[in-house]
N, C-alpha and C positions, 0 to 999 in steps of 0.2 A: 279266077277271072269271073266264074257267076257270081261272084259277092256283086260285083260292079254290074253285070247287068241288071240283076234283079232290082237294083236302087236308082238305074240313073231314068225309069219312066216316070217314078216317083219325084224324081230331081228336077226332072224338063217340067211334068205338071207343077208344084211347087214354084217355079221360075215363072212360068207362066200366070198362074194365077198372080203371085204377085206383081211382075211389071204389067197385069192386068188392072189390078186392084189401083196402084202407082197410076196408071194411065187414067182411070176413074177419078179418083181423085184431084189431078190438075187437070184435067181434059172437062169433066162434068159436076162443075161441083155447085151449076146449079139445078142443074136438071133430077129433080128428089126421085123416080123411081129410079133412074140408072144408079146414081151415087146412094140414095136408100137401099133400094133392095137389090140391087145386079153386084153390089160392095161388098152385100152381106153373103149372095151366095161364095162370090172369093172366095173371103174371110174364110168360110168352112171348108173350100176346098183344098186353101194352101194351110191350114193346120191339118189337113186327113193329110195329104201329100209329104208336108213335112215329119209327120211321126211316122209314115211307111219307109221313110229313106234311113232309118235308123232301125224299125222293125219291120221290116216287111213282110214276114210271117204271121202277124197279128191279124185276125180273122178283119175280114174288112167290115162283115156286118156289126161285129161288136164295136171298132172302133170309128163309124158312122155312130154307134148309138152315145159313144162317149163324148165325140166330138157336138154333137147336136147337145146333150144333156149342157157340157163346158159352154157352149156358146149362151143356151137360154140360162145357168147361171148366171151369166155377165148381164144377159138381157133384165133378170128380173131384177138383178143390183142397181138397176136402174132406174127400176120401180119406186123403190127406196129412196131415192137419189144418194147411194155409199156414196161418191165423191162430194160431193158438198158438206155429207155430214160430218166427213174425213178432213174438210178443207184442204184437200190437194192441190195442189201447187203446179206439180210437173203435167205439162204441156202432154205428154207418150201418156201417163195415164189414165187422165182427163179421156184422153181419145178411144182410148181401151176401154174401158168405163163407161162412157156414153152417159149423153146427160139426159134421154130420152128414153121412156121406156113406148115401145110402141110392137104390139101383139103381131103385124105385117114382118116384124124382124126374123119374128120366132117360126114363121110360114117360107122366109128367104134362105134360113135354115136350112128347115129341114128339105125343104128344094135342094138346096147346094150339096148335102149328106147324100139326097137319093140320087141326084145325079151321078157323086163322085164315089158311090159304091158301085154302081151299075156302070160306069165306065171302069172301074177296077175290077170287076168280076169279067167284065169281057176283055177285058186284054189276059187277065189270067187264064180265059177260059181258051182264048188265041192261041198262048202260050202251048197250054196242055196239048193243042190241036197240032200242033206244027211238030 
């Protein structure tokens, strides 16, 4: 039965961030910093969240720094413009991809990284206490 607690705070944040990220998206899509950078913090939050409910023992500071590294990969592919050069077609990674490269991404980041370690440190550190 701790297999299942330890995953499911990772489960609820992952859920959240996403019907977050969902709610951003048709709720604000015109308004650029919400749907710009409050999207991108999500984005990082519900990839840390979703790799913890499968590893949850993986150090969180490393995997903030993997998570941040995987994101500003995407970010600078967009520097490039890889999709256009790729002539992609599909709609999911057109969106994944981003057709912007824009350096405020890469700062929504690691905002979203340092918030969603420092919330993961303290509920484990809750944990340890109780």
């Amino acid at each position: 039965m701790k297999w299942f607690y330890d995953r499911r705070y990772y489960f609820v944040m992952s859920l959240i961030s996403f019907c977050a990220g969902l709610g951003i998206v048709f709720f604000f899509k015109n308004h650029a910093f919400i749907r710009g950078f409050m999207g991108d913090v999500l984005v990082v939050i519900f990839i840390f969240s979703s790799v913890k409910i499968f590893f949850p023992k993986i150090n969180s500071l490393k995997l903030g720094l993997g998570v941040f590294c995987f994101a500003s990969i995407i970010e600078f592919l967009q520097l490039f413009k890889i999709a256009q050069k790729f002539n992609l077609k599909s709609r999911f990674l057109i969106i994944v991809l981003g057709n912007t490269f824009d350096f405020f991404d890469l700062i929504a980041y690691l905002s979203g990284v340092l918030l969603v370690v420092i919330i993961d440190k303290q509920l484990n550190y809750s944990k340890l206490k109780s």
